[in-house]
LOKOLZA-769405 format. One line per 5 residues: their letters; for each residue z negated, y negated, x negated of C-alpha. Coordinates in steps of 0.25 Angstrom, whole numbers, plus 5000, padded with zeros to 4 digits. Last residue first. Layout:
A> Z:Y:X  ...
This chain:
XXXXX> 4470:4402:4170  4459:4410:4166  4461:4423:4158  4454:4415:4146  4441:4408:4153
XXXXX> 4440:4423:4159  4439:4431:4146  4430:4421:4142  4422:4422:4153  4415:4435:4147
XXXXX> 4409:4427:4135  4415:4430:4123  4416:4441:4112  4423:4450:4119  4436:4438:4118
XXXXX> 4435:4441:4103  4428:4431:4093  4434:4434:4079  4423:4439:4071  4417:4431:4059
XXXXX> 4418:4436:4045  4403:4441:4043  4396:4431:4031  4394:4438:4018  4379:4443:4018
XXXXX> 4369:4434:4011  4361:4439:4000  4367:4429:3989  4363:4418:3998  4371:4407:3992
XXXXX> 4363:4394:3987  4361:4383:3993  4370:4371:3992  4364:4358:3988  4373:4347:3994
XXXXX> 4376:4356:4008  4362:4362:4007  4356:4349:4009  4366:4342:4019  4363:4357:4028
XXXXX> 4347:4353:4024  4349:4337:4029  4357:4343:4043  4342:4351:4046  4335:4339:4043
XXXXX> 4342:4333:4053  4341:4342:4065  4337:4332:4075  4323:4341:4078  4326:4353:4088
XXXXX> 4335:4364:4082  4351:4361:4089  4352:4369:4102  4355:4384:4103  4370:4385:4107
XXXXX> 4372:4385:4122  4378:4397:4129  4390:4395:4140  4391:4405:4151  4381:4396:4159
XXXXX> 4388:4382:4159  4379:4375:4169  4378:4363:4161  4389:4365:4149  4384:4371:4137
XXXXX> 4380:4362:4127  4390:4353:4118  4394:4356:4104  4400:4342:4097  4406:4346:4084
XXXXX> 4408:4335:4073  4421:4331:4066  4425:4331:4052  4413:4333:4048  4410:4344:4055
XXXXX> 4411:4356:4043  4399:4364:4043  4386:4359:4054  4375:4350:4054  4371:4349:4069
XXXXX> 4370:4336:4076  4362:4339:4092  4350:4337:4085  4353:4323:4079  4354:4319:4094
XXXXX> 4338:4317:4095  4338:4307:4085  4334:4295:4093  4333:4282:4084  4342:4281:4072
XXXXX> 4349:4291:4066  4355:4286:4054  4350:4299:4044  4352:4309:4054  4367:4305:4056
XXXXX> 4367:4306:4042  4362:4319:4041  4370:4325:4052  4383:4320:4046  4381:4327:4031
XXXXX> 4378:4338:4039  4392:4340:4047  4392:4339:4061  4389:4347:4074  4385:4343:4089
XXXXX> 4376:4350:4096  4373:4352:4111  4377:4339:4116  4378:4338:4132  4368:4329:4129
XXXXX> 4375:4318:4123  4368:4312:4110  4375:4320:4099  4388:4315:4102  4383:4303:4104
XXXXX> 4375:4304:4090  4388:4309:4085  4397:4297:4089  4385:4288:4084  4385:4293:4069
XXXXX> 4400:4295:4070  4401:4279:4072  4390:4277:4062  4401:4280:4052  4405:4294:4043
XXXXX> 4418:4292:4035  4409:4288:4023  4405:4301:4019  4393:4309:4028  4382:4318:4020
XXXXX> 4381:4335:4016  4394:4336:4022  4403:4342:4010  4399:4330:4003  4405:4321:4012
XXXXX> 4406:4323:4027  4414:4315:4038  4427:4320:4037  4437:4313:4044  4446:4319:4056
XXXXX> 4460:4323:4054  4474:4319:4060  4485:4327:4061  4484:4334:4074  4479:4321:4081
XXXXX> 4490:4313:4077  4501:4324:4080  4492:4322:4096  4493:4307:4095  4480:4300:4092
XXXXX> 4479:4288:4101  4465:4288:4103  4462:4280:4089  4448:4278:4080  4444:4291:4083
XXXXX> 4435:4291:4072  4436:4304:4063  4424:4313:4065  4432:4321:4074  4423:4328:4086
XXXXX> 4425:4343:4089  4419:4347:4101  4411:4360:4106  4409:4363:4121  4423:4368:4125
XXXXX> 4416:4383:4125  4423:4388:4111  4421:4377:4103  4413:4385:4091  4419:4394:4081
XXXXX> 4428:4383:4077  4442:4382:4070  4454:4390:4073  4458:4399:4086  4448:4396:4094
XXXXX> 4437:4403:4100  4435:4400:4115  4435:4389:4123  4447:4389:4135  4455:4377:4131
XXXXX> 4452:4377:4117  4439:4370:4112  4433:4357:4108  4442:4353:4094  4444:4339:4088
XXXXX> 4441:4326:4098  4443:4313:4091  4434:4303:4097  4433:4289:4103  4439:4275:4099
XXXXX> 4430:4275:4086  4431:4265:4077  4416:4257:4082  4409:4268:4091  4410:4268:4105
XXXXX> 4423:4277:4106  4412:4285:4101  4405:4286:4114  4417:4287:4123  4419:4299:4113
XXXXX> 4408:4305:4117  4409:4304:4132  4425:4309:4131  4420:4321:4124  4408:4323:4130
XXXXX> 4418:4325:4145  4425:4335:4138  4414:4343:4132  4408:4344:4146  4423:4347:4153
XXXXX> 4421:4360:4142  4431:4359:4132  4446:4357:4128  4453:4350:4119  4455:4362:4109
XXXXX> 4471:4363:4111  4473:4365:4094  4485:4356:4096  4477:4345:4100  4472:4342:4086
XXXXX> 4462:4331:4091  4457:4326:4105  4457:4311:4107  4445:4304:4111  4441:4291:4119
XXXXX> 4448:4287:4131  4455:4302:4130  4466:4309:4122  4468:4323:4123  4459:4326:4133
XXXXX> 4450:4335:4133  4455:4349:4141  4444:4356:4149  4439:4368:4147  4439:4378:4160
XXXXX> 4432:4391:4153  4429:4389:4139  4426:4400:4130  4413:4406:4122  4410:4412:4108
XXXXX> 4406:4400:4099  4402:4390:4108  4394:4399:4117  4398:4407:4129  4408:4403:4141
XXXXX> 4411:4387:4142  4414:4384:4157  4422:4375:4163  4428:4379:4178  4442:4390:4176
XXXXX> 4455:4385:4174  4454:4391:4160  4458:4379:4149  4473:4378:4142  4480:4383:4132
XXXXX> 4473:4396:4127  4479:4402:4116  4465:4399:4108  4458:4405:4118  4465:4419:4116
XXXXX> 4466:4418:4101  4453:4415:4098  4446:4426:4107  4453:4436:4098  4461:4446:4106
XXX> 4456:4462:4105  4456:4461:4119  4461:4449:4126
């Protein structure tokens, strides 16, 4: 392992550790002992690009799945949800993609209607999700429905729910036709990108105690905080000319997590 990337030794990982669940360190810089495999097609969801093998996730983020996208098969042209990435079988940094998803507690939720479950696995590979964002996510386009307003609330609504992120332009205008209790807008973070899908992050597990929390969202429901990244999205400030050139980022190596990932990876 030494001198090995983290990446490349999760990433070769087929299948989960036969130890019990447990997600070691924080989302960025952990692993995943004992994930457990989503299904690929269920009553209500149908995981996406199955050849990337990122089905897997603590049996927590599991069970969420299959509750919120009981919820949504609910909600008028929507048989349910299209699941994109959770993590690889064993956490870890990936080979491609996200910083995050590596204790099988982050989740990848299309924004494209599941309208069908019968999705062959060439289908899945092929097929994309819709943007939701116009105006390089400062507001919604017409793609976005109260349907997506609802399936985020839920999302938002469950207490297992640590944050969940989406573009600003989406933010807003669930801020702006809120009705009633408000308290879930907290939970619904501007963020890059996500428009094409939004990133459920659920807490650590009960009991859980190698895994480390992210600092909860700031109190209030965050919406005037979305308005300023929809500000500085249409009116662009200008470049610090004092600001030093961002550090390249660093390769995460095996020293570099917890202690138990050495063990989630020798395990059988």
């Amino acid at each position: 392992m030494q001198g090995v990337q983290a990446k490349q030794l999760f990433g070769a990982e087929p299948k989960a550790s036969n130890q019990s669940s447990s997600p070691f360190g924080s989302y960025a810089k952990g692993c995943l002992a004992g994930g457990t495999e989503l299904a690929e097609t269920g009553p209500t969801w149908q995981a996406m690009r199955l050849s990337r093998n990122r089905n897997w996730g603590h049996p927590v983020t599991i069970d969420y799945i299959k509750d919120l996208s009981a919820k949504a098969a609910q909600q008028p042209g929507w048989n349910g949800l299209y699941i994109g990435d959770i993590s690889q079988p064993r956490g870890g940094p990936m080979l491609t993609g996200h910083r995050s998803h590596q204790l099988g507690l982050d989740i990848d939720i299309w924004m494209r209607p599941a309208d069908t479950l019968t999705l062959s696995p060439t289908q899945r590979e092929n097929i994309s999700s819709i943007s939701m964002r116009r105006n390089n996510g400062a507001y919604v386009n017409s793609s976005w429905t109260k349907q997506h307003h609802n399936i985020l609330k839920a999302a938002a609504s469950d207490p297992r729910v640590a944050r969940i992120f989406v573009f600003p332009g989406a933010k807003v205008q669930m801020c702006e036709d809120a009705k009633g209790d408000r308290s879930w807008l907290r939970k619904i973070r501007p963020w890059w990108g996500h428009h094409y899908h939004f990133h459920v992050r659920l807490n650590c597990p009960e009991g859980a105690e190698g895994c480390v929390n992210q600092d909860p969202p700031p109190a209030g429901d965050g919406c005037d905080d979305a308005r300023k990244w929809v500000q500085d999205i249409l009116f662009p400030p200008p470049p610090d000319p004092n600001a030093p050139p961002p550090k390249p980022r660093r390769e995460l190596q095996m020293t570099d997590l917890p202690k138990q990932c050495v063990n989630v990876l020798q395990s059988p």
